[in-house]
Backbone and ligand atoms as CSV (ligand in chain L), in Angstrom:
chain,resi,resn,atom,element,x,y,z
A,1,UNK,N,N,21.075,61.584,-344.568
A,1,UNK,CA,C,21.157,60.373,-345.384
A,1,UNK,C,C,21.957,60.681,-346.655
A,2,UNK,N,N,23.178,60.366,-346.814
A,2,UNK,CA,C,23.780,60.014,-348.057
A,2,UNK,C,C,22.669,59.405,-349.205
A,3,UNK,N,N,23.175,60.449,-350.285
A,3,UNK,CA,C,22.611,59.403,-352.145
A,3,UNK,C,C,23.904,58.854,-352.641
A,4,UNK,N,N,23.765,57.762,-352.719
A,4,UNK,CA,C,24.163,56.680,-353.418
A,4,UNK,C,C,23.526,56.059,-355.031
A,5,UNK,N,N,24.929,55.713,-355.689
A,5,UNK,CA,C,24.260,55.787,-357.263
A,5,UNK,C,C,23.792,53.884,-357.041
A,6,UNK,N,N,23.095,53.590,-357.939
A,6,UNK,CA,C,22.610,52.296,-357.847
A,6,UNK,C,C,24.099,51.361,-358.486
A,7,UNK,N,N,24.483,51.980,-358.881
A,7,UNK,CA,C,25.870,51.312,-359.997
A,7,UNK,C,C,26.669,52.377,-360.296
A,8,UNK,N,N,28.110,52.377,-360.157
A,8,UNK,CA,C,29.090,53.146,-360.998
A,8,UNK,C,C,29.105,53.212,-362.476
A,9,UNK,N,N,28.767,54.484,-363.018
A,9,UNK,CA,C,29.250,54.152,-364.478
A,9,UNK,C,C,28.188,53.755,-365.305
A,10,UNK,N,N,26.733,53.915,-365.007
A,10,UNK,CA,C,25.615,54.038,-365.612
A,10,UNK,C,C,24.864,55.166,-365.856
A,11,UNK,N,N,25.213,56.208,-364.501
A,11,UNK,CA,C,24.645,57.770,-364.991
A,11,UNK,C,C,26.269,58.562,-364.203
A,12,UNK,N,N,25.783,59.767,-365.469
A,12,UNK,CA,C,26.641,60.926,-364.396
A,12,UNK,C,C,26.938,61.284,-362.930
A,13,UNK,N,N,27.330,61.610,-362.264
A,13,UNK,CA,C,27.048,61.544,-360.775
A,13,UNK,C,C,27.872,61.425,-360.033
A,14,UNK,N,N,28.246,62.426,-358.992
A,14,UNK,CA,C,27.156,63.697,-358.716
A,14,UNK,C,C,26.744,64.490,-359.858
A,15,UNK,N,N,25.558,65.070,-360.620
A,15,UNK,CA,C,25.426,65.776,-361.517
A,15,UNK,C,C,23.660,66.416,-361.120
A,16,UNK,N,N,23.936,67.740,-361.798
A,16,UNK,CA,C,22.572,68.446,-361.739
A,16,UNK,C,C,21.874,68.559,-363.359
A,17,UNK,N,N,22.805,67.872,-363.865
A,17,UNK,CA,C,22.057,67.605,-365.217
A,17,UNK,C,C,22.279,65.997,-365.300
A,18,UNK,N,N,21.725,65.114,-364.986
A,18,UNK,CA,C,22.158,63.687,-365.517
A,18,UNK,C,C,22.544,63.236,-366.609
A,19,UNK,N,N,23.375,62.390,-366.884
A,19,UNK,CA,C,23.204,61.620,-368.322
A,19,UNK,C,C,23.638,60.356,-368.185
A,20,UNK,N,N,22.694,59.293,-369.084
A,20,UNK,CA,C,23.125,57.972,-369.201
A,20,UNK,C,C,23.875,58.274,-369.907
A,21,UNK,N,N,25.106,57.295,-369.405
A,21,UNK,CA,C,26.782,57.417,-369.908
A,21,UNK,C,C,26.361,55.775,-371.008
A,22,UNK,N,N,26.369,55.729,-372.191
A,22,UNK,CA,C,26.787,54.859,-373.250
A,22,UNK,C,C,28.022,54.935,-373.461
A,23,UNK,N,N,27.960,53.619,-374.630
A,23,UNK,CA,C,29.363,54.225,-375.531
A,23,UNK,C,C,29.354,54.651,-376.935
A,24,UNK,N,N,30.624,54.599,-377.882
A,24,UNK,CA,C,29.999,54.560,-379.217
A,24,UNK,C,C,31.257,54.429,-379.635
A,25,UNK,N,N,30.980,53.368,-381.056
A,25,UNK,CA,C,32.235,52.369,-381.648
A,25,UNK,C,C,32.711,53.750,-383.031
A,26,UNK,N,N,33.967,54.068,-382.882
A,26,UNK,CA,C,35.159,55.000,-383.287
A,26,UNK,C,C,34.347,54.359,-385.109
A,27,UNK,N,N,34.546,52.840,-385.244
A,27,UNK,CA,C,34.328,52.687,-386.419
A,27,UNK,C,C,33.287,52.908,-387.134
A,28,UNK,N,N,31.827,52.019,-386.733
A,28,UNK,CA,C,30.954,52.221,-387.596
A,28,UNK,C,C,29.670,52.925,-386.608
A,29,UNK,N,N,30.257,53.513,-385.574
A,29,UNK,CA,C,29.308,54.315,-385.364
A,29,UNK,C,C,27.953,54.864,-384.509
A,30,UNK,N,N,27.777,52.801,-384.334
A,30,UNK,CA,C,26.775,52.351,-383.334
A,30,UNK,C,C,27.138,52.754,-381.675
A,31,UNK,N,N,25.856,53.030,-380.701
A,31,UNK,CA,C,25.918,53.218,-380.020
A,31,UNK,C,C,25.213,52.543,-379.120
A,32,UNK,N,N,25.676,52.384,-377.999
A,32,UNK,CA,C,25.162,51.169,-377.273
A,32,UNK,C,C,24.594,52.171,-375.518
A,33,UNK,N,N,24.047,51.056,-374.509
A,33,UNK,CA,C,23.578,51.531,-373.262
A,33,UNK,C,C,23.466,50.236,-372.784
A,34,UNK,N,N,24.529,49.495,-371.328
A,34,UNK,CA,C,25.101,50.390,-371.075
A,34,UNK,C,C,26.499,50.594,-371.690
A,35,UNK,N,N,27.527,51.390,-371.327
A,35,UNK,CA,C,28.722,51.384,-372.124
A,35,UNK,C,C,29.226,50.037,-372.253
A,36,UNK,N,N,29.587,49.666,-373.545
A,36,UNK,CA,C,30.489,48.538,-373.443
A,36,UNK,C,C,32.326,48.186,-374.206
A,37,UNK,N,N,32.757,47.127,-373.955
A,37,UNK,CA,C,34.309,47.354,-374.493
A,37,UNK,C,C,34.317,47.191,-375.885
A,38,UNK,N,N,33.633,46.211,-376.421
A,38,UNK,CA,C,33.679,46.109,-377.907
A,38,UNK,C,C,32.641,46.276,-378.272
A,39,UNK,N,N,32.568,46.789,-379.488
A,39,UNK,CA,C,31.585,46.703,-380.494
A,39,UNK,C,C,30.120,45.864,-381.191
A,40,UNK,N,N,29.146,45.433,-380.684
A,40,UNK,CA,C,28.065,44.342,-380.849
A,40,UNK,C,C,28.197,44.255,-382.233
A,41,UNK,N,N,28.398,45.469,-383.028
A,41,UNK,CA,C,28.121,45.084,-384.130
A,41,UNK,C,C,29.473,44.859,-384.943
A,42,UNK,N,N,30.575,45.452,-385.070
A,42,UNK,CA,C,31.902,45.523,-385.826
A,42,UNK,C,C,32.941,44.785,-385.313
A,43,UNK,N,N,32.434,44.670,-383.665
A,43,UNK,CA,C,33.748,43.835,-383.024
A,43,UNK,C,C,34.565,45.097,-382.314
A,44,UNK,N,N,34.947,45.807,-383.381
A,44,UNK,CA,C,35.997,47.148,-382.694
A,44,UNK,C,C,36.313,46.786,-381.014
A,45,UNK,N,N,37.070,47.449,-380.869
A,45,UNK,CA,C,37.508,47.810,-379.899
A,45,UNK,C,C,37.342,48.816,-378.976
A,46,UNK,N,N,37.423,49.977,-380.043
A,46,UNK,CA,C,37.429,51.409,-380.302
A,46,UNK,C,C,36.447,52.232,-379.652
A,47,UNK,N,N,35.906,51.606,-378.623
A,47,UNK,CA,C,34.361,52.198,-377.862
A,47,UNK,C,C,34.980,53.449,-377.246
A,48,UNK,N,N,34.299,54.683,-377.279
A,48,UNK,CA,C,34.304,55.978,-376.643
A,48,UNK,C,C,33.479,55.809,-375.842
A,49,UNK,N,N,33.321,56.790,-374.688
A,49,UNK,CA,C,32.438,56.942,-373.557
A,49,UNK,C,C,31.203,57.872,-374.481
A,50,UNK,N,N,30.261,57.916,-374.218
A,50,UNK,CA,C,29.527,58.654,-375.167
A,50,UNK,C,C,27.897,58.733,-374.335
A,51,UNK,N,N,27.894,60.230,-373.679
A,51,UNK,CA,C,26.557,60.954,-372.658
A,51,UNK,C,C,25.301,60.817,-373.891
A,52,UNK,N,N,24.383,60.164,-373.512
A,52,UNK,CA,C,23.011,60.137,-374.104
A,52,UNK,C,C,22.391,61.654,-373.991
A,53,UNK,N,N,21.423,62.014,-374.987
A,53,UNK,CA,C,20.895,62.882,-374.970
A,53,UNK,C,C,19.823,62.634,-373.351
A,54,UNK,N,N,19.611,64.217,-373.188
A,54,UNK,CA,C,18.613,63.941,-372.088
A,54,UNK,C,C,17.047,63.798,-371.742
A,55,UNK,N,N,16.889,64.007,-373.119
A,55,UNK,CA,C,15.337,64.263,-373.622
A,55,UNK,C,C,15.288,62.436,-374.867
A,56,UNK,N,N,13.980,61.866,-374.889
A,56,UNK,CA,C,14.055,60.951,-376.117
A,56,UNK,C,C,12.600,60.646,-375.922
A,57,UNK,N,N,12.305,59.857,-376.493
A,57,UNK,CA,C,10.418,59.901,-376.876
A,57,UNK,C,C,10.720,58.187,-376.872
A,58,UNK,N,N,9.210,57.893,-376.013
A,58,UNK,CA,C,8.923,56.336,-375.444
A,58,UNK,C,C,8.343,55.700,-377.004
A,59,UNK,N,N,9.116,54.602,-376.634
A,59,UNK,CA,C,9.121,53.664,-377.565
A,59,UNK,C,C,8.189,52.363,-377.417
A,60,UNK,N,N,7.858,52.024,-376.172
A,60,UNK,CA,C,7.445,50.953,-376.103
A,60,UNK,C,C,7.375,50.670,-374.512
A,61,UNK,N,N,5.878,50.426,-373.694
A,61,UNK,CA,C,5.741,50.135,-372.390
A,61,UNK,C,C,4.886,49.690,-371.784
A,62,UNK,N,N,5.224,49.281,-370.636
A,62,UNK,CA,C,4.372,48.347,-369.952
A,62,UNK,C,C,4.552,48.888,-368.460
A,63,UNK,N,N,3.357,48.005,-367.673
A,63,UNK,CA,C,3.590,48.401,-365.736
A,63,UNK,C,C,4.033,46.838,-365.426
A,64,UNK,N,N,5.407,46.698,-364.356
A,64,UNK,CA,C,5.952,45.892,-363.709
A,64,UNK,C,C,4.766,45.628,-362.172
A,65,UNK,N,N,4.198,44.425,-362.603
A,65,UNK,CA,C,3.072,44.641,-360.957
A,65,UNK,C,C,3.735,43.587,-360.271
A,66,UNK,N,N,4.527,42.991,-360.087
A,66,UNK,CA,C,4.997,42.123,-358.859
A,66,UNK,C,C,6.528,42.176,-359.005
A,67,UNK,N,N,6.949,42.400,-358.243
A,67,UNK,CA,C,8.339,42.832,-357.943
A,67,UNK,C,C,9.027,41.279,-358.721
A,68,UNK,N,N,10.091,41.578,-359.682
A,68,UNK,CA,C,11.091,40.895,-360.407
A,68,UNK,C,C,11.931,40.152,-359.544
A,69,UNK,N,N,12.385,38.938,-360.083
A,69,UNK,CA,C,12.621,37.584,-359.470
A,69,UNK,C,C,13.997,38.511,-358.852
A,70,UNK,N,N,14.747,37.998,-357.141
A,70,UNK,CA,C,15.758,38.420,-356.818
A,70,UNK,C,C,16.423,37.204,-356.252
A,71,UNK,N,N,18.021,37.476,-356.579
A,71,UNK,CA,C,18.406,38.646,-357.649
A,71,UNK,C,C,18.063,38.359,-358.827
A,72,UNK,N,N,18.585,39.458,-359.874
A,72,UNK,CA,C,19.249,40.577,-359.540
A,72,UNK,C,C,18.495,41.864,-358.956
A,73,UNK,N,N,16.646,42.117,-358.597
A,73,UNK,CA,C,16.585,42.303,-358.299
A,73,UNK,C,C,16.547,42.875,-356.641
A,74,UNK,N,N,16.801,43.871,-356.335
A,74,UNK,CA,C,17.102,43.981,-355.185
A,74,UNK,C,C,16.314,45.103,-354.526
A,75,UNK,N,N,15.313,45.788,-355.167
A,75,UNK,CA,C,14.417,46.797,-354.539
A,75,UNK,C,C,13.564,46.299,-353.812
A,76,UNK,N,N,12.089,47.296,-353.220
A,76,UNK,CA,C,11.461,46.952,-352.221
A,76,UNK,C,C,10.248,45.306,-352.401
A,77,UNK,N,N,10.030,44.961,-351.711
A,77,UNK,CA,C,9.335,43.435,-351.727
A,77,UNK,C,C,8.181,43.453,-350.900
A,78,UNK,N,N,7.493,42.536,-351.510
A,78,UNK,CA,C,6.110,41.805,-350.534
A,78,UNK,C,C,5.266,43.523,-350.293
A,79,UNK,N,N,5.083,43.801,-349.010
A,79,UNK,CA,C,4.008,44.754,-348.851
A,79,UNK,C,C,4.314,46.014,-349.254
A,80,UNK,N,N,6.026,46.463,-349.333
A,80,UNK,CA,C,6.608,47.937,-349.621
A,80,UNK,C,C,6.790,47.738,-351.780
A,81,UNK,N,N,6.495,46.440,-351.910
A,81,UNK,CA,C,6.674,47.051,-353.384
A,81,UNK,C,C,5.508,47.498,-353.694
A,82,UNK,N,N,5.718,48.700,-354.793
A,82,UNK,CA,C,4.399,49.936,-355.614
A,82,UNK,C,C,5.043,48.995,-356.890
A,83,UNK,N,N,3.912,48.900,-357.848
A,83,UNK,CA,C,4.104,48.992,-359.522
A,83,UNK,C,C,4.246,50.323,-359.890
A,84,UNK,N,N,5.262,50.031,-360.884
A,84,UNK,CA,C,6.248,50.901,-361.893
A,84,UNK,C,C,5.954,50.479,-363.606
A,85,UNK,N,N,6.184,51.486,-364.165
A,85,UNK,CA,C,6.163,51.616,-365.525
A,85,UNK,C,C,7.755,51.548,-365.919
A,86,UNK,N,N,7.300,50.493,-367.240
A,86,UNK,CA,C,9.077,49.802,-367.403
A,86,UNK,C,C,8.721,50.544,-369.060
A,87,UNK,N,N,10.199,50.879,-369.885
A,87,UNK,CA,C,9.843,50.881,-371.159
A,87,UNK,C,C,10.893,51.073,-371.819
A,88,UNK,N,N,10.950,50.860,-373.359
A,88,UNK,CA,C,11.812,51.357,-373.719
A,88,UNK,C,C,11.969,52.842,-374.431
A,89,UNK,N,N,12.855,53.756,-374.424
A,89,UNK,CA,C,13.071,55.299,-374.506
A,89,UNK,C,C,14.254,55.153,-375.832
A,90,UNK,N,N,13.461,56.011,-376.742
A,90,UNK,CA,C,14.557,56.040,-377.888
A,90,UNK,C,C,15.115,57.368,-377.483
A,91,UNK,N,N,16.855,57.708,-377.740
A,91,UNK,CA,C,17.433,58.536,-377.530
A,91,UNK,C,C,18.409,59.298,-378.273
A,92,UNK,N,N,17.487,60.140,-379.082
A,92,UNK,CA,C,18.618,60.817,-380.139
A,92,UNK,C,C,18.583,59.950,-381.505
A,93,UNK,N,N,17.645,59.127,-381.824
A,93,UNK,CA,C,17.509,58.628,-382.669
A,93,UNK,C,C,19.022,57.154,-382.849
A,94,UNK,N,N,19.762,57.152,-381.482
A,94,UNK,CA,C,21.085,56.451,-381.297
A,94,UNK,C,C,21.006,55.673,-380.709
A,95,UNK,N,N,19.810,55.002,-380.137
A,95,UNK,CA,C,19.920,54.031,-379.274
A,95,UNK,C,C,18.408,53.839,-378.148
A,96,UNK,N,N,18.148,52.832,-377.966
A,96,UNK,CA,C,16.902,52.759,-377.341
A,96,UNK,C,C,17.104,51.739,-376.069
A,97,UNK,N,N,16.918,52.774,-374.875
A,97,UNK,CA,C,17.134,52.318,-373.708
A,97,UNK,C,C,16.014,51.820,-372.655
A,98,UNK,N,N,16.391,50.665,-372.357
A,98,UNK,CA,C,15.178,50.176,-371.215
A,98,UNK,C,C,15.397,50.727,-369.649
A,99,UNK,N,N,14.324,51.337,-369.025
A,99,UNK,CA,C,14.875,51.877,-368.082
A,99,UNK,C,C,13.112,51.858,-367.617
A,100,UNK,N,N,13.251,52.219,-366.025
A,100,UNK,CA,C,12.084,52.558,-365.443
A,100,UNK,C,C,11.815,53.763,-365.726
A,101,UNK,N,N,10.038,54.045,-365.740
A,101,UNK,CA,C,9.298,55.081,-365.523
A,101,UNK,C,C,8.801,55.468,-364.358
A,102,UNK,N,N,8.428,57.087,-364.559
A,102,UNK,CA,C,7.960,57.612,-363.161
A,102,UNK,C,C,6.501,57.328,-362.921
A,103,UNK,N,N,5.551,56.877,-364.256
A,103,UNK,CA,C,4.494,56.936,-364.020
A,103,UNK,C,C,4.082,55.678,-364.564
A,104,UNK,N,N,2.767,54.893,-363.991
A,104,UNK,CA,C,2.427,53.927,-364.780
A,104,UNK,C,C,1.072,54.131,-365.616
A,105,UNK,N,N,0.591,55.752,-365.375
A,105,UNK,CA,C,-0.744,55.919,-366.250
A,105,UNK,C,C,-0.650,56.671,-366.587
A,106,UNK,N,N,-1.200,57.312,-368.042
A,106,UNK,CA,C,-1.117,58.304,-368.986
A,106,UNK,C,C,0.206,58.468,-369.903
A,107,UNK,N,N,0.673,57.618,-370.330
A,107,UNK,CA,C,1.820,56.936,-370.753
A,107,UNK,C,C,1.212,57.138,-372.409
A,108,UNK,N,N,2.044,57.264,-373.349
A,108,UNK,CA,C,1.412,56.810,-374.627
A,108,UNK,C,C,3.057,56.771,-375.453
A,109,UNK,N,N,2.553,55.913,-376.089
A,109,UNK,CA,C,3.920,55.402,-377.248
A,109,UNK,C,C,4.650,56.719,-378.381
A,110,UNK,N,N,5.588,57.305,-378.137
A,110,UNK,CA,C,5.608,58.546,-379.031
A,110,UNK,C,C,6.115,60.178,-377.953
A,111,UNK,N,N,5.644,59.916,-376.440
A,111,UNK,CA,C,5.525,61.144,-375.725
A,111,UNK,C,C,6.913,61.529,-375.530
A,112,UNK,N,N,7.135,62.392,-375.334
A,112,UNK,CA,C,8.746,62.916,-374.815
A,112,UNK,C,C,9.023,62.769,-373.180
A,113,UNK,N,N,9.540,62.312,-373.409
A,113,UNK,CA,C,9.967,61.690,-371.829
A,113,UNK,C,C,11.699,62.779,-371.103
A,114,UNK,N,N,12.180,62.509,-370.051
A,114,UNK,CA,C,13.630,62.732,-369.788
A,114,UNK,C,C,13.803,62.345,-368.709
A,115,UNK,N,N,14.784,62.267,-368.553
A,115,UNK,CA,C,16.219,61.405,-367.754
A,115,UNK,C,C,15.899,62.144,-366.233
A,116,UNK,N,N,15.334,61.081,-365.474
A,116,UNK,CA,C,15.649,62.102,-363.908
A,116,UNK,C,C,16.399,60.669,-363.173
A,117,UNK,N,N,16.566,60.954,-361.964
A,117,UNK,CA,C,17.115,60.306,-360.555
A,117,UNK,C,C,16.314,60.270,-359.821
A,118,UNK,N,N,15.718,59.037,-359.291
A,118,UNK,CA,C,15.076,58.420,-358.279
A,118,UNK,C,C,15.044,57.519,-357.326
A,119,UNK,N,N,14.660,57.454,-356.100
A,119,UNK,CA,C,14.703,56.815,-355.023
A,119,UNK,C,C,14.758,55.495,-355.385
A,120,UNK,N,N,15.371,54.508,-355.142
A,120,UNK,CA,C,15.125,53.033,-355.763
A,120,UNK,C,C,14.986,52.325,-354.322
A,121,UNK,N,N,15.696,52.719,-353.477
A,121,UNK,CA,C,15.889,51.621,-352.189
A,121,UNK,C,C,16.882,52.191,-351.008
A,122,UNK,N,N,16.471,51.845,-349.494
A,122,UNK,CA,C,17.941,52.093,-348.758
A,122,UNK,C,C,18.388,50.501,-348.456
A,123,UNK,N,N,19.814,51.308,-348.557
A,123,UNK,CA,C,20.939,49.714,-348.549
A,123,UNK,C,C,21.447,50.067,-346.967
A,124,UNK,N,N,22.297,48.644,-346.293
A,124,UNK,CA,C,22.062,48.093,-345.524
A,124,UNK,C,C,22.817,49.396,-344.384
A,125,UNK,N,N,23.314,50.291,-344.951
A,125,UNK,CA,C,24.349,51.346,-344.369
A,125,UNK,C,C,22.966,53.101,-344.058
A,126,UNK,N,N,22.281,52.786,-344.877
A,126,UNK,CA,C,21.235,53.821,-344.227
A,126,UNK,C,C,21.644,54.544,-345.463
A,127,UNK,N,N,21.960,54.367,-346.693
A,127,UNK,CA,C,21.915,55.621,-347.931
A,127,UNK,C,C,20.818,55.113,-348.606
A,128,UNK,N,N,20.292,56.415,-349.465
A,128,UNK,CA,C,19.446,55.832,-350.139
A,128,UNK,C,C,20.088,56.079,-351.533
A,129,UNK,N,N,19.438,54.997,-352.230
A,129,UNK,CA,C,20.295,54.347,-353.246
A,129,UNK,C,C,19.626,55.076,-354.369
A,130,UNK,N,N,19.670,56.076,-355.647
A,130,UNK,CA,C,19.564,55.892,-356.553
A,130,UNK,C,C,19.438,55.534,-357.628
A,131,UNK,N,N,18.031,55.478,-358.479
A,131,UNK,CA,C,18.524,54.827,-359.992
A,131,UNK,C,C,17.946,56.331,-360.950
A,132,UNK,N,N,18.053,55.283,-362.311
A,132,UNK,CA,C,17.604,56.511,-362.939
A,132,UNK,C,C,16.309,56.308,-363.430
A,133,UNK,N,N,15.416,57.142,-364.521
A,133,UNK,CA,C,13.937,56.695,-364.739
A,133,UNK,C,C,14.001,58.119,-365.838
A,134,UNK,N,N,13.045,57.250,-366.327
A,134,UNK,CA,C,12.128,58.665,-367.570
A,134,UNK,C,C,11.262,59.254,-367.051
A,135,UNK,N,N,10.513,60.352,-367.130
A,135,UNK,CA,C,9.457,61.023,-366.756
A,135,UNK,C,C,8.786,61.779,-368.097
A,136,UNK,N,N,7.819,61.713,-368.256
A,136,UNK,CA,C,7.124,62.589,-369.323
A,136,UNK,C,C,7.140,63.767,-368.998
A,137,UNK,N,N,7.668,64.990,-370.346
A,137,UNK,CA,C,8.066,65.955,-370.353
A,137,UNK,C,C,6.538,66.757,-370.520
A,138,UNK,N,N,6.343,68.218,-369.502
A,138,UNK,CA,C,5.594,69.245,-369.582
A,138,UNK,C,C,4.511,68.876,-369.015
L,1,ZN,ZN,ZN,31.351,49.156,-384.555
């Protein structure tokens, strides 16, 4: 079975170290997830590609218990969906990213979390599809 990324251009990949790929505006500095062309805050233009740290401490979370309206969801449904822990992950003090968790218990606001790759779904060709997720560190 082929891995497949869930999206081009959201994590590294192929990689044995991951990183959410952001950007960050040349001018004033801000950094965004996911990468974008201009600037939210200055306008600029000037966006660099810019790898998130791989380690960041949870900011804020909750458990997803019934699978999200589709689309744009497109993962498992009805009897194959499990609840997941959704949250947001501050990263490097540069940016705070919403992304799934690996766990939905023993979670606390503050913990150090990092960047892994996980099973999300197989698509209609027999790969299984990748996304990315936090996991609490140690
Ligand atoms: Zn800017």
């Amino acid at each position: 079975m082929a891995r497949v990324p869930v999206a081009e251009g959201i994590f590294t990949w192929p990689s044995d170290d991951p990183r959410l790929i952001g950007s960050r505006c040349a001018a004033c500095g801000i950094v965004t997830f996911p990468a974008q062309g201009a600037c939210p805050r200055c306008a600029s233009t000037g966006m660099a590609e810019h790898q998130l740290p791989q380690r960041g401490r949870l900011w804020a979370w909750t458990t997803q218990e019934f699978p999200p309206p589709a689309p744009p969801y497109a993962g498992p449904a009805g009897e194959a969906f499990v609840p997941y822990g959704v949250g947001y992950v501050e990263l490097g003090g540069e940016v705070k990213v919403e992304s799934r968790l690996t766990e939905t218990q023993g979670l606390r606001i503050g913990m150090d979390v990092e960047l892994v790759l996980v099973p999300f779904r197989t698509d209609g060709e027999g790969n299984e599809v990748v996304t990315f997720a936090f996991r609490p560190v140690g």
